[in-house]
N, C-alpha and C positions, 0 to 999 in steps of 0.2 A: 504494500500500500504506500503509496506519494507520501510524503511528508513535509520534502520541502523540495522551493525552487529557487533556479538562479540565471540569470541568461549571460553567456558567454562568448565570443568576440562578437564579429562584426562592426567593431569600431571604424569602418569607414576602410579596412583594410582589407586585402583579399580573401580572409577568413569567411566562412560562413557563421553567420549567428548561430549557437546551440543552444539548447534550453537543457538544462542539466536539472534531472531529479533524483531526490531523495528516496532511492527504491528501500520503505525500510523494512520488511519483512523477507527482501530477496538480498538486503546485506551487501547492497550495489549501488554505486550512482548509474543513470541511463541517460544516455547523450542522445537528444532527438535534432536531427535538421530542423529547418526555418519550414520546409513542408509539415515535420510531423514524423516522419519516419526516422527508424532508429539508426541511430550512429554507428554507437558503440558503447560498453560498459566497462566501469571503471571499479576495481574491488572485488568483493565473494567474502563468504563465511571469512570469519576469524573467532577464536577464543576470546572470550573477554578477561583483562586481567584480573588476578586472584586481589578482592576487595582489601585495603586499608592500604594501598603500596604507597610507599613515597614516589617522589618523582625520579630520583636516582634510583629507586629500586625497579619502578615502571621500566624507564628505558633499558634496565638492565634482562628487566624480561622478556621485552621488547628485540633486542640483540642477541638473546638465548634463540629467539622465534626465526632470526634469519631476514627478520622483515627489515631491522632498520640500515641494514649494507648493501641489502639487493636493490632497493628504493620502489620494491614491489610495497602496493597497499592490498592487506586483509582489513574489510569491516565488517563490524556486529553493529547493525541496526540503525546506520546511518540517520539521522535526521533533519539536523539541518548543515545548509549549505549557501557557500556564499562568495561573492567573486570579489578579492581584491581590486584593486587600482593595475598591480601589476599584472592580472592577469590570470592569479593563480586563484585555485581554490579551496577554498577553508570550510571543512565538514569537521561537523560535529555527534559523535555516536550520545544517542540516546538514553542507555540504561549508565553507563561504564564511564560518560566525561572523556575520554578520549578526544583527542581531538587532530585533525590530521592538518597541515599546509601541502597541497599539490599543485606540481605543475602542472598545466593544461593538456599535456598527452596525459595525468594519470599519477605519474610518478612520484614518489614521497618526498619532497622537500624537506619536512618536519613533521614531529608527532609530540606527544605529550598527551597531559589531561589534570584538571584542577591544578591549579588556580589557573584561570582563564586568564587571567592579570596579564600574567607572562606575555602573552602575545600583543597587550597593547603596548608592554613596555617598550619591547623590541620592534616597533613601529609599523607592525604586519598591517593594522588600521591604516596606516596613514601611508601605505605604498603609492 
C-alpha cells in the first residue's frame, strides 16, 4: 500500500519527471514515468534492527548486513519519502526510524535512524 510520494527530476533537464512511491507493505520505492507506467524499483525486504541500538551500534549492524559497503538499499516498510534540493532521496522506514539518503539510481549515500537531528545538522535540508 502507497504511503508516500515524491516527484523526481525533470527540472527543465533531459530527465524525465518520476513520481516515486512509498510501496510500504512491498518494502520498495516504485518509480513511475510522467505517463504512469513503471520505471523501476528501488529496495526489497530487509530485517529490521534489533530495538534499543545506539547509533554506532546501528551502523555496526548495518556493516555486519553487507549493506552499508555495497551501497545496495534493503527496506522494511518504507514510508515516507522525499527529494532533496540535490536530487537525492530521503526515505524514511516506518516501524524501525531508519532512515536512508539515496542517490537517484537507488544507491545508498547514507543511512542511520533516530535522532533525525543528525540530518538537519549536516545540511541534507538545505542541499
Amino acid at each position: 500500500s502507497p504511503s508516500g510520494l515524491a516527484l523526481l527530476g525533470g527540472g527543465g533537464g533531459a530527465e524525465e519527471e518520476r513520481l516515486v512511491v512509498a510501496d510500504t507493505d512491498n518494502h520498495r520505492l516504485v518509480l513511475l514515468g510522467s505517463e504512469g507506467g513503471f520505471v523501476r524499483s528501488i529496495g526489497g525486504r530487509s530485517d529490521a534492527p534489533p530495538p534499543g541500538l545506539s547509533e554506532p551500534e546501528f551502523l555496526e549492524w548495518l556493516s555486519s548486513r553487507g549493506a552499508a559497503q555495497s551501497g545496495a538499499v534493503r527496506l522494511t516498510e518504507p514510508s515516507g519519502v522525499a527529494v532533496t534540493a540535490a536530487g537525492r532521496l530521503l526515505v524514511s522506514e516506518r516501524a524501525s526510524g531508519v532512515w536512508h539518503l539515496l542517490a537517484p539510481d537507488g544507491g545508498r549515500v547514507r543511512s542511520g535512524f533516530r535522532p533525525h537531528q543528525r540530518l538537519l545538522e549536516e545540511g541534507v535540508g538545505r542541499e
